[in-house]
C-alpha positions in Angstrom: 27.1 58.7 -71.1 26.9 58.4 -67.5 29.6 57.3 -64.5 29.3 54.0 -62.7 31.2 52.1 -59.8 32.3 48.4 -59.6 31.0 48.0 -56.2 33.6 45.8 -55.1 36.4 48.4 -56.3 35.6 50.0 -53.2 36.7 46.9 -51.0 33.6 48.4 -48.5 31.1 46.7 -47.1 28.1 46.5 -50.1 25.6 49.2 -48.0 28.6 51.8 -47.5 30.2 51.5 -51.0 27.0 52.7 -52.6 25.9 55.7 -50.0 29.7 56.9 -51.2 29.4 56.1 -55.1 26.0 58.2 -54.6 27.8 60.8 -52.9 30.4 61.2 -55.4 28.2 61.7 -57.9 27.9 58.7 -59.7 24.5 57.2 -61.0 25.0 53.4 -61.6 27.1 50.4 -60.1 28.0 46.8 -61.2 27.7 44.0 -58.8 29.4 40.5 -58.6 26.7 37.8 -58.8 28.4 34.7 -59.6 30.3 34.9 -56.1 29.3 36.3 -52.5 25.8 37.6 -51.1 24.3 38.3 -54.6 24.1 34.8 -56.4 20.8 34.1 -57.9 20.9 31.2 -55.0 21.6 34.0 -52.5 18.6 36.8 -54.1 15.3 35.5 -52.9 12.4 37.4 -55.2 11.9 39.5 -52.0 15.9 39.9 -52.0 16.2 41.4 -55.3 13.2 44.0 -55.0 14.7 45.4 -51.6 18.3 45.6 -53.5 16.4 47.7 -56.4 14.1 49.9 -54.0 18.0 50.1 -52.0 19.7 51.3 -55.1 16.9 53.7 -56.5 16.8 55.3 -52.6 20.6 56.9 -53.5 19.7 57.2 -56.7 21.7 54.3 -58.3 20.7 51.9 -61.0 22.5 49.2 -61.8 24.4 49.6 -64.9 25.7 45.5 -65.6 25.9 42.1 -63.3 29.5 40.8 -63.2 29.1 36.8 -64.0 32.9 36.2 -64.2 34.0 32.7 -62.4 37.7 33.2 -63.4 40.1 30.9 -64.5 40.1 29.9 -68.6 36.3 31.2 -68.9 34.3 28.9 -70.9 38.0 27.4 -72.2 37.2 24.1 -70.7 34.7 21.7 -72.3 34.2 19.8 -68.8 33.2 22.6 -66.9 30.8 24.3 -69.3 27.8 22.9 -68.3 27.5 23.5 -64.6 29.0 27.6 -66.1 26.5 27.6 -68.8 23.7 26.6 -66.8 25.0 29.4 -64.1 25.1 32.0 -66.7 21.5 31.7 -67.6 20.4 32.0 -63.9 22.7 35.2 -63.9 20.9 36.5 -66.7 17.8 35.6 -65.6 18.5 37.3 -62.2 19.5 40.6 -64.5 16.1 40.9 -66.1 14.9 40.8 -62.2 17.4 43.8 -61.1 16.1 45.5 -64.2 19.2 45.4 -66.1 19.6 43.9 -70.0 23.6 43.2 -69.6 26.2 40.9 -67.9 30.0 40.8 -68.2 32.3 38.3 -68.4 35.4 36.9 -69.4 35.1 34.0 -71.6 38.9 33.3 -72.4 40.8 33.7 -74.8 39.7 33.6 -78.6 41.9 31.7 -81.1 42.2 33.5 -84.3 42.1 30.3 -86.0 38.8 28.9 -85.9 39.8 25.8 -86.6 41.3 25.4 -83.0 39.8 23.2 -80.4 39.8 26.3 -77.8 37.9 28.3 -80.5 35.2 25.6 -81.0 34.3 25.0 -77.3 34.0 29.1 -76.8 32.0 28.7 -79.9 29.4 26.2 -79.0 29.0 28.0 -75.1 28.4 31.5 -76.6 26.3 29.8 -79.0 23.7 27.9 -76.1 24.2 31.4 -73.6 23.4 33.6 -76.9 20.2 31.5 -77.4 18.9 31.6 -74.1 20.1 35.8 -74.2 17.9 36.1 -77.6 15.0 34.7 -75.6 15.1 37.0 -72.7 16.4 39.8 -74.2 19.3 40.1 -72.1 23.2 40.7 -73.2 26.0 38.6 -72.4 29.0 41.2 -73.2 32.3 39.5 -73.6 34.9 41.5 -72.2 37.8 43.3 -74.0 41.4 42.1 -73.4 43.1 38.9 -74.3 42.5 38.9 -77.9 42.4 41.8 -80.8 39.2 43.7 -81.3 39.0 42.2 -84.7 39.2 38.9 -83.5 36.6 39.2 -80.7 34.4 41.0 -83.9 34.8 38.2 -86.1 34.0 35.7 -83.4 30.6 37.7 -82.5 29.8 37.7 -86.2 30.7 34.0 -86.2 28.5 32.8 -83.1 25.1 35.0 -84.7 23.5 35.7 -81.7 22.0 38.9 -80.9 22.7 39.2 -77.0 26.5 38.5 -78.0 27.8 41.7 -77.5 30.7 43.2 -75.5 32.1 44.6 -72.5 34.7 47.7 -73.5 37.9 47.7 -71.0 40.2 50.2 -72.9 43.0 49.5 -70.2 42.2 45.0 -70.8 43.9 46.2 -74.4 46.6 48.3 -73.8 47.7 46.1 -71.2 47.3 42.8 -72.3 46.6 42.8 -76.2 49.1 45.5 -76.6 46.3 47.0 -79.1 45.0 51.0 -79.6 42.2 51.1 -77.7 40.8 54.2 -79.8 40.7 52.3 -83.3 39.3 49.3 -81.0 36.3 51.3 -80.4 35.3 51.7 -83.9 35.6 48.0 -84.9 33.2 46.7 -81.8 31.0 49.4 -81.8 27.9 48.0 -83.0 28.3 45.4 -80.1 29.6 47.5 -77.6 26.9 47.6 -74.4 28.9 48.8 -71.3 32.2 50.0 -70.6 34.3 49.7 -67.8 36.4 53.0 -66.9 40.3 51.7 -66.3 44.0 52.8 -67.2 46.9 51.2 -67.8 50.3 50.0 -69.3 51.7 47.1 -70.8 55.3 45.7 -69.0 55.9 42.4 -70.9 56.5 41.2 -74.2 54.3 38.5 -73.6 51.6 37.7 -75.8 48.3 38.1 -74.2 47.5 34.1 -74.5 50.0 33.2 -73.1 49.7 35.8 -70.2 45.8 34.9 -69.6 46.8 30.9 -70.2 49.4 30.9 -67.4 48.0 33.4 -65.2 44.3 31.1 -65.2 46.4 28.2 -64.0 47.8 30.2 -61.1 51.3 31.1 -62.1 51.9 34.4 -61.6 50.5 34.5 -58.4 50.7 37.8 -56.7 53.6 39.0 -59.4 51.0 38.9 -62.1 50.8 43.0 -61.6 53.9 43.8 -61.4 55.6 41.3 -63.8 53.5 41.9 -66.9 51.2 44.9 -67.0 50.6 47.9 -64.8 47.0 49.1 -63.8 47.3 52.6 -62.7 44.6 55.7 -61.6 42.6 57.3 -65.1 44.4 59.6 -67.1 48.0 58.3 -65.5 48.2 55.2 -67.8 48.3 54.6 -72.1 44.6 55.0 -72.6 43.9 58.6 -73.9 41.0 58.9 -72.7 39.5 62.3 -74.3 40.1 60.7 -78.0 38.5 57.3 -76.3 35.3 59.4 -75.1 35.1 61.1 -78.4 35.1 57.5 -79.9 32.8 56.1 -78.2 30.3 59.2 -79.1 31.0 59.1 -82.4 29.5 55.1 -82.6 26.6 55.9 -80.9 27.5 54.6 -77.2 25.5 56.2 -74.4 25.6 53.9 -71.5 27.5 53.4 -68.9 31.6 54.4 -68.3 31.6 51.7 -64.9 34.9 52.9 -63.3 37.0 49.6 -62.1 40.0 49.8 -59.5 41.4 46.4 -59.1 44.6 47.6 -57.5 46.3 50.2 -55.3 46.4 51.3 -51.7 44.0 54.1 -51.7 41.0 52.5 -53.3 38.5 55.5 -52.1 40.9 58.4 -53.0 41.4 57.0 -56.8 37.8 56.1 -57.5 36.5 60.1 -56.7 39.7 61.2 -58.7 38.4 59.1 -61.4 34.6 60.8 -61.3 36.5 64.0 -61.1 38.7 63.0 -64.4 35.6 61.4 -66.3 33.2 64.2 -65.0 35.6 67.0 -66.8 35.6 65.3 -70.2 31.7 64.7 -70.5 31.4 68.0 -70.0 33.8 69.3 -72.3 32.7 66.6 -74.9 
């Protein structure tokens, strides 16, 4: 397994975050694509080959596109065409940056399959997993809202190979209120990148409801502090030697993409998390 950076988690200008994640050791990065200067509208053909020979000159590859656009996902049959036809142009765009996976969060998935919701997630996975089979790139769902055995049984459902999924031990403990360990070994056939977080459920809320109220805007800036807690790696519920073990013990060997969406000293917390992670590969 190797360390990479969410770009963004450095809230740097894109040019200075990587000469840092580079100096700290780490040896990929993730980049938001469905916002900002890295679109597939934004990346000319020239555009993407300087951002790879960029990237390779610090040594950095990059380990997943972020093609989130917020909100209820794929939730919303009126808005899944324009998404859909988005997401194939981000996955395109990852086969040109030379990497086989993007991430996203696709809302949340009903247990029952009979429910509306669960049908329209259904039939977008089901169009993005055909154009993913094609290319040979992997849309990976990521972990949070729902239970790892849902999210398995809706991957075995849909029956597309590039279905897979984005592992975010902290997206469990914080929203699903699930173990994060045991987690591992139900999605990990599917499991293609992981992103390196900690935290701690604060609310007896159930994770729909949490998602459902938060995509309409609700929580506003109280989301954090009213409902779960995302604190710096090894400070939060995620025990993260018995995770590592986990995921070794499936088979994972890519990426552990550290992501800091909170907190004052953005800088300081992402080289104490290469520190943390660095200590545990080694002693794995």
């Amino acid at each position: 397994m190797e360390i990479g950076i969410m770009a963004e988690s450095f809230r740097l200008p894109f040019k200075e975050a990587i000469k840092l994640a580079s100096e700290m050791g780490a040896k990929g990065v993730q980049i938001y694509v469905s916002k900002g200067d890295f679109t597939p509208e934004q990346l000319t053909p020239s555009g993407r080959r300087d951002l790879l020979d960029f990237l390779s000159s610090y040594g950095m590859r990059i380990s997943a596109l972020c093609g989130d656009f917020g909100g209820r996902g794929f939730s919303k049959k009126e808005e899944n065409d324009w998404k859909i036809e988005e997401t194939i142009k981000i996955m395109d765009l990852a086969h040109d940056l030379k990497t086989q996976v993007v991430t996203t969060h696709i809302g949340v998935v009903p247990e029952n399959k009979e429910e509306e919701q669960y049908k329209v997630l259904k039939e977008a996975m089901e169009e993005v997993g055909y154009w993913g089979d094609e290319k040979e790139i992997y849309l990976a769902i990521e972990t949070g809202p729902e239970s790892p055995e849902t999210l398995k049984n809706f991957i075995l459902d849909i029956g597309k190979e590039s279905i897979r999924v984005n592992y975010d031990p902290a997206n469990l403990v914080m929203c699903a209120g699930a173990d994060p360990i045991k987690g591992v070994f139900t999605l990990g056939k599917w499991i293609v990148h992981t992103h390196a977080k900690d935290g701690e459920k604060l609310s007896d809320l159930d994770a729909r409801t949490i998602y459902e109220r938060f995509a309409e805007g609700e929580f506003a800036d109280k989301w954090w502090e009213e409902h779960f807690r995302e604190v710096p790696l090894g400070e939060g519920k995620v025990n993260f030697p018995e995770y590592l073990k986990a995921l070794k013990e499936t088979g994972y060997d890519g990426f552990l993409t550290i992501e800091r969406e909170v907190g004052e000293k953005p800088v300081e917390d992402i080289r104490q998390a290469i520190e943390f992670l660095s200590k545990l590969l080694r002693e794995l």
